[in-house]
C-alpha positions as CSV (number, residue, x, y, z in Angstrom):
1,X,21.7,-5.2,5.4
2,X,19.6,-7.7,4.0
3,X,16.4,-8.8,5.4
4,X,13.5,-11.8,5.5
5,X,10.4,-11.6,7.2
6,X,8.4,-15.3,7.7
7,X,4.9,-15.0,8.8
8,X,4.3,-18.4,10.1
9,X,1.0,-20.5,11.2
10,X,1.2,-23.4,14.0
11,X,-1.0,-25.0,16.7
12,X,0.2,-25.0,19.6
13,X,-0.7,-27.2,22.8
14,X,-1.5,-24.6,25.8
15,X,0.3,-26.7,27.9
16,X,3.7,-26.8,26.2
17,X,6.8,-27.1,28.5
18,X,9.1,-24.2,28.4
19,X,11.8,-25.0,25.5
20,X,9.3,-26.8,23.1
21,X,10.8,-26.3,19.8
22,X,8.1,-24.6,17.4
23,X,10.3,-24.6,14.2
24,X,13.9,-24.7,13.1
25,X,14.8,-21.9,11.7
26,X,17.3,-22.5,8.2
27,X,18.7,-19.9,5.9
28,X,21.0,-20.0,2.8
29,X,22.6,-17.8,0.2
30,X,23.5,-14.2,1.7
31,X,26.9,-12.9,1.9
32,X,28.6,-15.5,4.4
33,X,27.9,-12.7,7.8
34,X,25.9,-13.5,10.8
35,X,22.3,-13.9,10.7
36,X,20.4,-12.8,13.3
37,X,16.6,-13.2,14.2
38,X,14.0,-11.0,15.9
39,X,10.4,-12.0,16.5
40,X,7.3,-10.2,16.7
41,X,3.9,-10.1,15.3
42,X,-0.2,-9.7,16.6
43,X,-0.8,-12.5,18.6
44,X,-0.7,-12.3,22.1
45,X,1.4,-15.5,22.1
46,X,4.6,-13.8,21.0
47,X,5.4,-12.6,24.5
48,X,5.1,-16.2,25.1
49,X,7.8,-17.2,22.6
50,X,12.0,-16.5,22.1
51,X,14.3,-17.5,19.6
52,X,17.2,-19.7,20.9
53,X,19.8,-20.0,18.0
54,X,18.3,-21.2,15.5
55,X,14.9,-22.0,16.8
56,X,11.6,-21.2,17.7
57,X,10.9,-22.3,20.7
58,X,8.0,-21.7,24.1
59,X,9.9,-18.8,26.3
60,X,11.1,-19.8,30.0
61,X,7.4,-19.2,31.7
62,X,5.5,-21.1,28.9
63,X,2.1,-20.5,27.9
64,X,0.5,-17.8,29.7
65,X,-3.5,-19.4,30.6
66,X,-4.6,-15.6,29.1
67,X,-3.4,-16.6,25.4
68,X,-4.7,-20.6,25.3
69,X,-6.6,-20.0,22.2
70,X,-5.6,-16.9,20.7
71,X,-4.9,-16.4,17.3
72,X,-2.5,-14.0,15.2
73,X,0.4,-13.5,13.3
74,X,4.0,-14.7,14.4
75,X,6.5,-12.8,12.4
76,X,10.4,-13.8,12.3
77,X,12.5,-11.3,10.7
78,X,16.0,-12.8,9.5
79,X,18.6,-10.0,9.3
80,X,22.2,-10.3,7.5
81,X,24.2,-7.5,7.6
């Protein structure tokens, strides 16, 4: 299995529709298998957030009002195995 973790850093308007793409996820190289990607990290935003195919994007309930201005770390973790 071969793994990539991205930490990334964005702004992010509180107000941001359900399905706003946040990046675009892009890998190369690797063995030709599936890539799959997982998300975590520390801020309270990543219950906010879901990968859908290849990219980040707000989840279906958007911003919850109890994260507008929170900080943290988003984490993706590509996996090929």
């Amino acid at each position: 299995m071969i793994g990539l973790h991205l930490v990334l850093g964005f702004t992010l308007a509180c107000l941001s529709p359900p399905g706003t793409v946040i990046a675009v996820l892009s890998t190369s190289g690797g063995d030709g298998n599936p890539i799959s990607y997982s998300l975590s990290g520390t801020a309270p935003i990543v219950s906010d957030l879901m990968i859908n195919g290849t990219a980040l994007v707000v989840g279906r309930s958007g911003i919850a009002p109890a994260h507008w201005g929170t900080k943290g770390n988003v984490i993706v973790q590509a996996t090929q195995k």
